[in-house]
C-alpha positions as CSV (number, residue, x, y, z in Angstrom):
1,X,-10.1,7.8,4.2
2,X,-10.6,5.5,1.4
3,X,-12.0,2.0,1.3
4,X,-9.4,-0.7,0.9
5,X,-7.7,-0.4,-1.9
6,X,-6.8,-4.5,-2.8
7,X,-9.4,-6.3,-4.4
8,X,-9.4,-10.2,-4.4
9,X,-9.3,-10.0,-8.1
10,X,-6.0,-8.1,-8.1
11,X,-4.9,-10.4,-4.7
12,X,-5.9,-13.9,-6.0
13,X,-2.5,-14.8,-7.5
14,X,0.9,-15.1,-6.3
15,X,3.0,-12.0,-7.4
16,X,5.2,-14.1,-9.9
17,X,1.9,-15.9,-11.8
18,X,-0.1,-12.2,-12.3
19,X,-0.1,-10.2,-15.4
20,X,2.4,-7.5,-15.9
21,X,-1.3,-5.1,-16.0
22,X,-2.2,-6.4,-12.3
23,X,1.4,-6.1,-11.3
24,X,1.2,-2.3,-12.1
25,X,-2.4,-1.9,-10.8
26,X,-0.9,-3.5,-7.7
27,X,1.8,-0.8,-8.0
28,X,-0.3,2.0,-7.7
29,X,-3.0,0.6,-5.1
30,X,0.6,0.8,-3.0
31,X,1.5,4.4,-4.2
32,X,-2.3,5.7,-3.6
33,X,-2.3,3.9,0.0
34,X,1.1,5.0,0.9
35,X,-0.3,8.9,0.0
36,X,-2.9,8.2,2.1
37,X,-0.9,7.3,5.2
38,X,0.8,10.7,4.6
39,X,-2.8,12.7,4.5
40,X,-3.2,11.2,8.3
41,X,-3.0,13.5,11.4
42,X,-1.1,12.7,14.3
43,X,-3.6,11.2,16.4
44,X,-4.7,8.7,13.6
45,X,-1.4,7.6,12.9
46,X,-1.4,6.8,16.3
47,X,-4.3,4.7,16.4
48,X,-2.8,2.6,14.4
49,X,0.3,2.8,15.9
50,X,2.7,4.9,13.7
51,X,4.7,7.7,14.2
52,X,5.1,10.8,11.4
53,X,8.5,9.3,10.5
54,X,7.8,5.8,10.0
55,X,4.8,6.9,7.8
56,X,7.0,9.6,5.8
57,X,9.6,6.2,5.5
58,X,6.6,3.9,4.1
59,X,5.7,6.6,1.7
60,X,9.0,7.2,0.5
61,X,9.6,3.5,-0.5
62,X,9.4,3.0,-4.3
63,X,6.1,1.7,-5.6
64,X,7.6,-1.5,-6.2
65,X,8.8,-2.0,-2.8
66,X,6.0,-3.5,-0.9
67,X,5.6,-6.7,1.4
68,X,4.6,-10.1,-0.2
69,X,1.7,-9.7,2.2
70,X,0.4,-7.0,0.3
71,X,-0.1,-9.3,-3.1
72,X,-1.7,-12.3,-2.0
């Protein structure tokens, strides 16, 4: 698996302040992340405590569609 994908640089301001480039950059980070979720086997997502369905769910969310959390 990948290193995180969020860097402080695209984290450091609230979601409504950061450039419409960052916002899409941000966009992404969540769309490459979520495919990565899907590449996990069974006994990984349950390491971290998923099942298949909730991490087909997450993927299917729109790139758009991710926590506050997730753009500090």
């Amino acid at each position: 698996m990948t290193a995180a994908i969020h860097t402080p640089a695209l984290c450091a301001a609230p979601a409504a302040k950061r450039s419409l480039f960052r916002r899409v950059l941000a966009a992404f980070a969540t769309r490459r992340e979520r495919q990565a979720l899907l590449a996990l086997d069974a006994a990984l997502l349950s390491d971290i405590g998923l099942t298949r369905d909730q991490a087909l769910a997450e993927a299917c969310r729109p790139i758009w569609d991710a926590p506050t959390t997730w753009h500090r």
